[in-house]
C-alpha positions as CSV (number, residue, x, y, z in Angstrom):
1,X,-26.3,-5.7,-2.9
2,X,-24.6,-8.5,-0.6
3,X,-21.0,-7.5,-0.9
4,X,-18.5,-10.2,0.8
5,X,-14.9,-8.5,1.3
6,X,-11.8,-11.0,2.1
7,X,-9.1,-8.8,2.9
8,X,-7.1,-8.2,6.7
9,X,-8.9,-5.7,9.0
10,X,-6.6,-3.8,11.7
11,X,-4.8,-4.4,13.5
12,X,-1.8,-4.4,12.9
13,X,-2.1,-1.5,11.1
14,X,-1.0,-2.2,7.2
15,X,-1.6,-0.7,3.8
16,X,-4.1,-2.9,2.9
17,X,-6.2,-3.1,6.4
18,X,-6.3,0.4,5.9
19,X,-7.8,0.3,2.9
20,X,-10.4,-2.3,4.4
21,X,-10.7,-0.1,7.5
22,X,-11.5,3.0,4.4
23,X,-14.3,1.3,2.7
24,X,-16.1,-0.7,5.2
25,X,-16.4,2.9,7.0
26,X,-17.7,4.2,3.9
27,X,-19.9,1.8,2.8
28,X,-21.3,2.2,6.6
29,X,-22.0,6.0,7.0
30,X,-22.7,6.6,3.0
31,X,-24.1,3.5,1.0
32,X,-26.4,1.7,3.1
33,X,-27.9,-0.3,-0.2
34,X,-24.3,-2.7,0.4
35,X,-24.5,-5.7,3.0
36,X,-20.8,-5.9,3.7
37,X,-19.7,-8.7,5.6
38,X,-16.0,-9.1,6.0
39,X,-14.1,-12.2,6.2
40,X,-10.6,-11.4,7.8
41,X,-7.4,-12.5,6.5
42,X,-5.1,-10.7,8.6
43,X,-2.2,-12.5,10.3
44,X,-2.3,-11.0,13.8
45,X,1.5,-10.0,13.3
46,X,3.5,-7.0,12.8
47,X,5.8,-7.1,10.1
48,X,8.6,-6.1,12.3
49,X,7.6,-9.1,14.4
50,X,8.6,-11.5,11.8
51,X,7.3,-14.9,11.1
52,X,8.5,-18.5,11.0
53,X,8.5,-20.7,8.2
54,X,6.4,-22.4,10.7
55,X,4.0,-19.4,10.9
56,X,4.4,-19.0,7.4
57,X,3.4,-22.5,6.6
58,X,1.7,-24.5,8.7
59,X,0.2,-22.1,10.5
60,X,-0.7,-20.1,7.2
61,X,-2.7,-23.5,5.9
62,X,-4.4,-24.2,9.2
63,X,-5.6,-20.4,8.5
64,X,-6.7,-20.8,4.9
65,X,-8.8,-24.2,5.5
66,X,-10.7,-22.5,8.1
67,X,-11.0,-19.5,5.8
68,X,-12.4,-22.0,3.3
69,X,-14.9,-23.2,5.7
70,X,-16.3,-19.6,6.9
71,X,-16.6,-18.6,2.7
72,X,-18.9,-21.5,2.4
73,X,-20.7,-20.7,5.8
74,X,-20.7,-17.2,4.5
75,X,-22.4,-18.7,1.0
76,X,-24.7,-21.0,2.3
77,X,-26.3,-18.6,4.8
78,X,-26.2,-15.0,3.3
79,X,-25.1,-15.7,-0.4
80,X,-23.3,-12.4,-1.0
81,X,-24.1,-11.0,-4.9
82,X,-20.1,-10.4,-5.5
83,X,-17.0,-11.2,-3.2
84,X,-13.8,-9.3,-3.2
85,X,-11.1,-10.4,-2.6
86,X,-7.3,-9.1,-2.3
87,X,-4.0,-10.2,-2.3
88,X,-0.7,-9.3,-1.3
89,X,0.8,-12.2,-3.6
90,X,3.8,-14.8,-2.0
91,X,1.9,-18.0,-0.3
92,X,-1.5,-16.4,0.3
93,X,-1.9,-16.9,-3.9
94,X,-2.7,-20.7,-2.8
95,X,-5.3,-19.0,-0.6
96,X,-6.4,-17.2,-3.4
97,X,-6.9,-19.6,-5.7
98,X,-8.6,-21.8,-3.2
99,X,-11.0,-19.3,-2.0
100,X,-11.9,-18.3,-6.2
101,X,-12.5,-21.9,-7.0
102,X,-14.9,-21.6,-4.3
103,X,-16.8,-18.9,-5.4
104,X,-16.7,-20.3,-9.2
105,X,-18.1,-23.7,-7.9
106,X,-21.3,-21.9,-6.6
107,X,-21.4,-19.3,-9.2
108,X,-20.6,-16.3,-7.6
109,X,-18.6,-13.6,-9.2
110,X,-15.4,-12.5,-8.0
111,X,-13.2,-9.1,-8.3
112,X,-9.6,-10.1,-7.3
113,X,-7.2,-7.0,-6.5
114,X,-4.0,-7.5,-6.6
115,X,-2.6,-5.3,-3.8
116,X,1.3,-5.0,-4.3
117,X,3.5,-4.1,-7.4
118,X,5.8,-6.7,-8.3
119,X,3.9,-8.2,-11.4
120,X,6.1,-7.0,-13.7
121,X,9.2,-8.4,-11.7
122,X,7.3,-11.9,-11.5
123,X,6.7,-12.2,-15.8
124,X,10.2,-11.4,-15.9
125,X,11.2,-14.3,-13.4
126,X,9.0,-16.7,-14.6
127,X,8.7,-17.9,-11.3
128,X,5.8,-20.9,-9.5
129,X,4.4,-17.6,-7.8
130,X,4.4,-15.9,-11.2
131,X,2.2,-19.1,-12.3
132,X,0.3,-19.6,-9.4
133,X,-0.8,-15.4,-9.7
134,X,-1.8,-16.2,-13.5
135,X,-3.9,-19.1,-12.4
136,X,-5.5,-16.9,-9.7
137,X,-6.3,-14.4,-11.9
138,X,-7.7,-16.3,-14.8
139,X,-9.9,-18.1,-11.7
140,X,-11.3,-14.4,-11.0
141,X,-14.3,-12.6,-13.0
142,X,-13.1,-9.6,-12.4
143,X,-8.7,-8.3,-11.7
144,X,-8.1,-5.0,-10.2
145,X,-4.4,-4.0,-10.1
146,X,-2.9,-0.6,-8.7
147,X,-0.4,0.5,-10.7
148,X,-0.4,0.8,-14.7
149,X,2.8,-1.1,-15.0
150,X,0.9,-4.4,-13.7
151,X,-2.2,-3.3,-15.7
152,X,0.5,-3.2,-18.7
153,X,1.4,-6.7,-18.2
154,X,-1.5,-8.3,-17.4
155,X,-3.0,-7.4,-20.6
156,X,-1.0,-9.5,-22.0
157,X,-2.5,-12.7,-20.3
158,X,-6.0,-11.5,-19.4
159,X,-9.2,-10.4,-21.8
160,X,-8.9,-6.6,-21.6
161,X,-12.8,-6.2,-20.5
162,X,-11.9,-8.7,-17.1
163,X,-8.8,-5.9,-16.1
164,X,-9.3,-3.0,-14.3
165,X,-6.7,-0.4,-13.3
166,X,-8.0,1.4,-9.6
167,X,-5.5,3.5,-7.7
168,X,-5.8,3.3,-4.0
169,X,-8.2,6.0,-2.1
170,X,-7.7,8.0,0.5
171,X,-10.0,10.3,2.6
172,X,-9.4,13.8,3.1
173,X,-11.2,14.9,5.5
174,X,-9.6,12.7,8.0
175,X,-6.5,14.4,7.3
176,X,-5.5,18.2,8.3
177,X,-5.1,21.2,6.2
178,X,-1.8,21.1,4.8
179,X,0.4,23.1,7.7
180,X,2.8,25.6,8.3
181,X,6.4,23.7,8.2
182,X,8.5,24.7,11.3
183,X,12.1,24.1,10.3
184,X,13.9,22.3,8.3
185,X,12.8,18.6,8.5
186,X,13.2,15.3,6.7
187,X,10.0,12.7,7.4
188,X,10.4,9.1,6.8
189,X,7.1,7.7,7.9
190,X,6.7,3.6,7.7
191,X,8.1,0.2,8.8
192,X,11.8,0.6,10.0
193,X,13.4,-2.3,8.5
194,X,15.6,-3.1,5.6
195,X,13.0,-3.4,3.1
196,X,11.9,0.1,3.6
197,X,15.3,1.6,2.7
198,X,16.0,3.1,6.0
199,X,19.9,1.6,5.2
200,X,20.0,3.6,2.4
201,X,18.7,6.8,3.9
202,X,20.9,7.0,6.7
203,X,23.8,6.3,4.5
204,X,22.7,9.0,1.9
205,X,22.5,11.0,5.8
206,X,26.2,10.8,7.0
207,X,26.9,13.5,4.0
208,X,23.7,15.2,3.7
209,X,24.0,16.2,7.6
210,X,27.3,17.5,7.2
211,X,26.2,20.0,4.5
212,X,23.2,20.8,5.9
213,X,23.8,21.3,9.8
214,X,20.5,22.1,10.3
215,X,18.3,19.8,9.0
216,X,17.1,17.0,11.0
217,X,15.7,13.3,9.7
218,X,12.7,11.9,11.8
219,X,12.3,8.0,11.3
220,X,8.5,7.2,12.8
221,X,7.4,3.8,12.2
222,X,7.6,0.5,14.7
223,X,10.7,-1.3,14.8
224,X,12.7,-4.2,16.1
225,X,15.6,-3.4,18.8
226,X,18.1,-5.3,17.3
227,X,17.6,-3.9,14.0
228,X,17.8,0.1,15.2
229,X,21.1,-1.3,17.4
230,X,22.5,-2.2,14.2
231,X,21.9,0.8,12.7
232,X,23.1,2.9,15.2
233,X,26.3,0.8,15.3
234,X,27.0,1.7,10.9
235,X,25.8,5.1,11.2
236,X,26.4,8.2,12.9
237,X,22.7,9.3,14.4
238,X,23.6,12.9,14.7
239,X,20.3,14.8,13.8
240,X,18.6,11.9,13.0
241,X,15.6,11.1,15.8
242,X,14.4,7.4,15.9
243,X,11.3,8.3,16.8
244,X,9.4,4.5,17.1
245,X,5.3,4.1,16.7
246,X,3.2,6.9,17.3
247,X,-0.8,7.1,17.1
248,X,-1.6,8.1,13.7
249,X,-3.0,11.9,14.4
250,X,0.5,12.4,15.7
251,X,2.7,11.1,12.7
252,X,0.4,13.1,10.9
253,X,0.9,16.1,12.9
254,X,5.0,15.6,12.7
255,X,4.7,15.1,9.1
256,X,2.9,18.0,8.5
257,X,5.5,19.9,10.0
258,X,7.7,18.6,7.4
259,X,9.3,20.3,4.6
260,X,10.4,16.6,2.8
261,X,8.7,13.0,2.8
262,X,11.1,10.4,2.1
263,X,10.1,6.2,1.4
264,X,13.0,4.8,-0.5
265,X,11.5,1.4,-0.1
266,X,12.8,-1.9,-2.4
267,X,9.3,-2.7,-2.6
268,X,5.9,-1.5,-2.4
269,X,2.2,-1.6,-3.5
270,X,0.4,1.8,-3.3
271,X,1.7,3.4,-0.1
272,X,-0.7,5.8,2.4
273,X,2.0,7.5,3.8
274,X,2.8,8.9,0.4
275,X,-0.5,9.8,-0.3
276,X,-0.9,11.6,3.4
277,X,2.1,13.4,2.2
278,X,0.8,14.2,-1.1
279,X,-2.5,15.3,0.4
280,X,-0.4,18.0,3.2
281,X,1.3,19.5,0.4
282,X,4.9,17.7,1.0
283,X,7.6,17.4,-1.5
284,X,8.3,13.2,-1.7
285,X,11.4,11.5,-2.7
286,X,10.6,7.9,-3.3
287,X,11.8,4.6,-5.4
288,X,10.6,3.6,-8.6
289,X,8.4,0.4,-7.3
290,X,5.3,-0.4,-7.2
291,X,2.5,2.5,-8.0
292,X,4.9,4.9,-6.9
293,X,5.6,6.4,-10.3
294,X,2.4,6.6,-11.1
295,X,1.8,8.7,-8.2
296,X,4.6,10.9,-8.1
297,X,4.6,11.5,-12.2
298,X,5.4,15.4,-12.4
299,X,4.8,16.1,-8.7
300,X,7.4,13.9,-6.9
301,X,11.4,12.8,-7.4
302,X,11.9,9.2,-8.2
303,X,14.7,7.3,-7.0
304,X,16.5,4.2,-7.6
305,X,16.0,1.5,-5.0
306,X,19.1,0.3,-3.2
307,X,20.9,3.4,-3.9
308,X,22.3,5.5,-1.7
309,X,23.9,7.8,-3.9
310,X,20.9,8.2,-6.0
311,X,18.9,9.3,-2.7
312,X,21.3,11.6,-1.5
313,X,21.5,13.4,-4.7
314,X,17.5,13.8,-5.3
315,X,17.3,14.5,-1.1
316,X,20.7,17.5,-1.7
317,X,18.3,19.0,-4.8
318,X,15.5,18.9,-2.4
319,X,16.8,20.7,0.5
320,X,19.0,23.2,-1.3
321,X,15.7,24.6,-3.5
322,X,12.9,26.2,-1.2
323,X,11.0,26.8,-4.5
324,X,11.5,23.4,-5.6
325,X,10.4,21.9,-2.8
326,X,7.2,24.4,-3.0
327,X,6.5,23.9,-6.5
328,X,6.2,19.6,-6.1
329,X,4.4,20.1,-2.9
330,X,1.7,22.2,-4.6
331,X,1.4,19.6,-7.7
332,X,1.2,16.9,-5.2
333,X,-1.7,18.7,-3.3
334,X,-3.7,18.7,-6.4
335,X,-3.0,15.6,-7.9
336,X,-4.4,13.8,-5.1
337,X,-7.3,16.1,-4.3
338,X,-8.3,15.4,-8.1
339,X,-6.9,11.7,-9.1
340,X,-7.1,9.6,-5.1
341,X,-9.9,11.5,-3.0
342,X,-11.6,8.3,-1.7
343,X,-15.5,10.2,-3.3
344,X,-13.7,9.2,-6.9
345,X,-12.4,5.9,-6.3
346,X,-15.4,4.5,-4.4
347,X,-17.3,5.0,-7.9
348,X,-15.2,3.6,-9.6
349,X,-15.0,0.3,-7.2
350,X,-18.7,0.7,-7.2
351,X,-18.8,0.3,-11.1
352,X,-17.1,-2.9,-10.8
353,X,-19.2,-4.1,-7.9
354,X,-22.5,-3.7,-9.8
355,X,-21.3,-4.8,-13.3
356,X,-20.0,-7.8,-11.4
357,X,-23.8,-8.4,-9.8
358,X,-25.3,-8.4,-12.8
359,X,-23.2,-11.9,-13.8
360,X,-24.6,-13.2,-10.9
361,X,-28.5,-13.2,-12.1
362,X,-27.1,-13.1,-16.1
């Protein structure tokens, strides 16, 4: 099977050129009856970078017409059997439904996974990227979403057979055995800026340090200079380390060390570093977005995004109850050994994949 992927491949590192970088390496050591050819979508640019409206625009376009051009290059010389492609929604859904009239016009069939979680939010506003996402997705043969809220929705709109609800994967055995925690340690692991709720967490902090002495809070993720200046002129950083980018093996290895993982993001799609944390055993806290609740159902604390108090609260219940903290840890180990080991998933994208070929000589 000729299997075209359209999706960012690192780096930057990102959720969802992980997940590229996780399947093409599978398909590669363990399924050598897929041609995979990968068209990349990436934008060359940490999100802590930022980008212009002129990045975002013009430079965004120029991108998508010669993304256009390599699809039908791609078509013409190696006709691929099925082409996936994903999305993270916003301006690349003009993208999308560029590159899926393509693929209808030479009768290819498409899966289209739709890699972040705010579908819900978007029926609810009603908004052009709400109706260009619809258009996309009726465009598509096939939808993937992540999260069963979005799968909720969607049903709504789409033929139930064309939906598909596939969590994200993630590989074990690149990951250690779930470690012995030295001290007492808070983890936030991810992009430092606003979006990720690292305001909120080190306001929920000023108190949560004062009762608890000797905890400490490591932030590891890249960030911007001016942001962390501003942060360290509203907060007190006292047993807090901003600890910047590390390689991954070594945010592993801190986070493994943890007693607590914390992402009290405003928005998110199906996050790795809550899965790495699941899979080492860790008790999470994390906001209700996204696939988050789906992943932390009975072996996590959900939070409120943009709340403070609300993280404070679940983080004080957290470090005041070893056993607690055990218990969630233990149901999150399992959870994802049974429900996200990438050996699972893979099948199931793999059902999707063939069922999808079939259309093609149908």
């Amino acid at each position: 099977m000729r299997l075209c992927l359209i999706a960012p491949i690192p780096p930057p590192y990102g959720g969802i050129a992980n997940w590229t970088r996780l399947i093409s390496e599978h398909i590669e050591k363990k399924q050598q009856d897929i041609e995979l050819n990968i068209l990349d979508t990436g934008t060359g640019r940490r999100t802590t970078e930022g980008r212009s409206l002129w990045d975002r625009v013009v430079v965004s376009g120029i991108k998508m017409l010669g993304l256009k051009r390599r699809l039908i290059r791609e078509i013409k010389n190696k006709r691929p059997d099925v082409i996936h492609l994903t999305t993270s929604g916003s301006l690349g859904l003009i993208r999308d439904g560029l590159l899926l009239k393509t693929a209808r016009k030479n009768s290819i069939p498409t899966n289209y996974h739709i890699r972040y979680g705010r579908i819900p939010q978007l029926e609810k506003e009603h908004s052009g990227e709400w109706r260009y996402q619809l258009k996309a997705c009726r465009l598509a043969d096939r939808v993937i979403v992540i999260d069963s809220k979005s799968y909720a929705c969607l049903r709504h709109y789409l033929p139930e057979e064309k939906l598909s609800y596939v969590p994200n994967p993630i590989n074990l055995e690149e990951l250690p055995d779930p470690g012995e925690k030295r001290g007492r340690k808070i983890v936030f692991l991810g992009w430092v800026t606003r979006e990720k709720g690292t305001w909120e967490l080190l306001e929920a902090w000023q108190d949560l340090k004062q009762e608890y002495p000797d905890w400490i809070l490591e932030i590891i993720g890249p960030f911007q200079e001016g942001f962390a200046r501003t942060l360290k002129r509203k907060f007190s950083f006292e047993g807090v380390e901003l600890v910047g980018e590390l390689p991954h093996t070594q945010a592993i290895k801190r986070l493994n060390e943890a007693e607590i993982f914390v992402l009290p993001s405003h928005t998110e799609g199906f996050p790795n570093a809550v899965l790495e944390a699941m899979a080492l055993g860790k008790a999470v806290v994390a906001t209700r977005v996204g696939a988050i609740p789906d992943m932390l159902e009975n072996c996590g604390i959900l939070v409120e995004k943009h709340s403070p108090d609300n993280l404070r609260k679940a983080l004080d219940g957290l470090m005041d109850n070893a056993v607690l903290r055990q218990k969630l840890g233990d149901r999150a180990f399992v959870k994802v050994t049974n429900q996200y080991n990438l050996e699972k998933v893979i099948e199931l994208y793999n059902e999707i994949w063939r069922n999808n070929e079939t259309l093609c000589s149908a």
